[in-house]
Legacy VTK file of the C-alpha trace (Angstrom):
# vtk DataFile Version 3.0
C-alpha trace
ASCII
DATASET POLYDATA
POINTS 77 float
-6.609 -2.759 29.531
-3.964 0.019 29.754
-1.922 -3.147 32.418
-1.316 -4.540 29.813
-0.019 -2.013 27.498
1.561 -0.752 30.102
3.417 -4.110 31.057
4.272 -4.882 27.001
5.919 -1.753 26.966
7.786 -1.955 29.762
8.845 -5.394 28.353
9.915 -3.908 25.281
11.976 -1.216 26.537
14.177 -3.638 28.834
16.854 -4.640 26.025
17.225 -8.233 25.685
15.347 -11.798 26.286
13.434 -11.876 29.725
12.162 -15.413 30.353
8.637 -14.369 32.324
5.390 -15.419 31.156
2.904 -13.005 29.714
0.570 -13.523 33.056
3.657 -12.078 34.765
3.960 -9.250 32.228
0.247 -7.986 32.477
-0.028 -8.329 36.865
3.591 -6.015 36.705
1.775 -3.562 33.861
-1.614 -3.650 36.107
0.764 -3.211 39.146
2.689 -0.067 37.596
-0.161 1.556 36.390
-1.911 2.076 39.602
1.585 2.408 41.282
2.194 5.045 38.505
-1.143 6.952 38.564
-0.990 7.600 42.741
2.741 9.192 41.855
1.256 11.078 39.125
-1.530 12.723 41.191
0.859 13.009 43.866
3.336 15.149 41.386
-0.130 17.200 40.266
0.630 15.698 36.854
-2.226 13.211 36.586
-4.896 16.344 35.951
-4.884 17.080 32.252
-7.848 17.036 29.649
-5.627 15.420 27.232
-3.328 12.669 27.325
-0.924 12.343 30.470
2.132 11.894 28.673
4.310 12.402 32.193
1.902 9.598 33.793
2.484 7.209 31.241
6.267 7.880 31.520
6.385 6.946 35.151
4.216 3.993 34.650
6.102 2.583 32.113
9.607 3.696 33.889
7.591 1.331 36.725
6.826 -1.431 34.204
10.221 -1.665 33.608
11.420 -1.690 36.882
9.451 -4.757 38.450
9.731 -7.013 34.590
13.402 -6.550 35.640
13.216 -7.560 39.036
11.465 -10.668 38.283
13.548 -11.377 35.710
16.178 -11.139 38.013
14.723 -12.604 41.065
14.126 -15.974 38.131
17.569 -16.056 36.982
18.437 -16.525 40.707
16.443 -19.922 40.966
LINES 1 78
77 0 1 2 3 4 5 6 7 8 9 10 11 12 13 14 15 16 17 18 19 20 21 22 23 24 25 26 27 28 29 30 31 32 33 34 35 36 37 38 39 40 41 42 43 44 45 46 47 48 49 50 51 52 53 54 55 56 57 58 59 60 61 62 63 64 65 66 67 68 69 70 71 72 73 74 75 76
């Protein structure tokens, strides 16, 4: 569940129209939030009792990253 959060908010922080499919969007949030998680713990920043603002940061900082590189890897087709 948090994928795709994490994907629709990386797709919502990239300004502009990106022409991938939601199927896309969710596998890059899923994809990010593991990615993002094993950073996290690697930082030490991935052990709170609350909320791990920093995590979801990087995992949405991730999100953003690969919607934009296949959006751009699609625009070259």
């Amino acid at each position: 569940m948090i994928g795709i959060i994490i994907g629709v908010l990386g797709r919502l922080v990239l300004p502009g129209r990106q022409h991938i499919g939601i199927l896309r969007t969710i596998l890059v949030g899923i994809a990010a939030a593991f990615l993002g998680t094993a950073i996290a713990a690697g930082l030490g920043v991935a052990d709170s009792k609350a909320i791990d603002w920093i995590e979801r940061l990087i995992q949405i900082g991730l999100a953003v990253v690969g919607v934009a590189a296949l959006e751009r890897a699609k625009s070259r087709r």
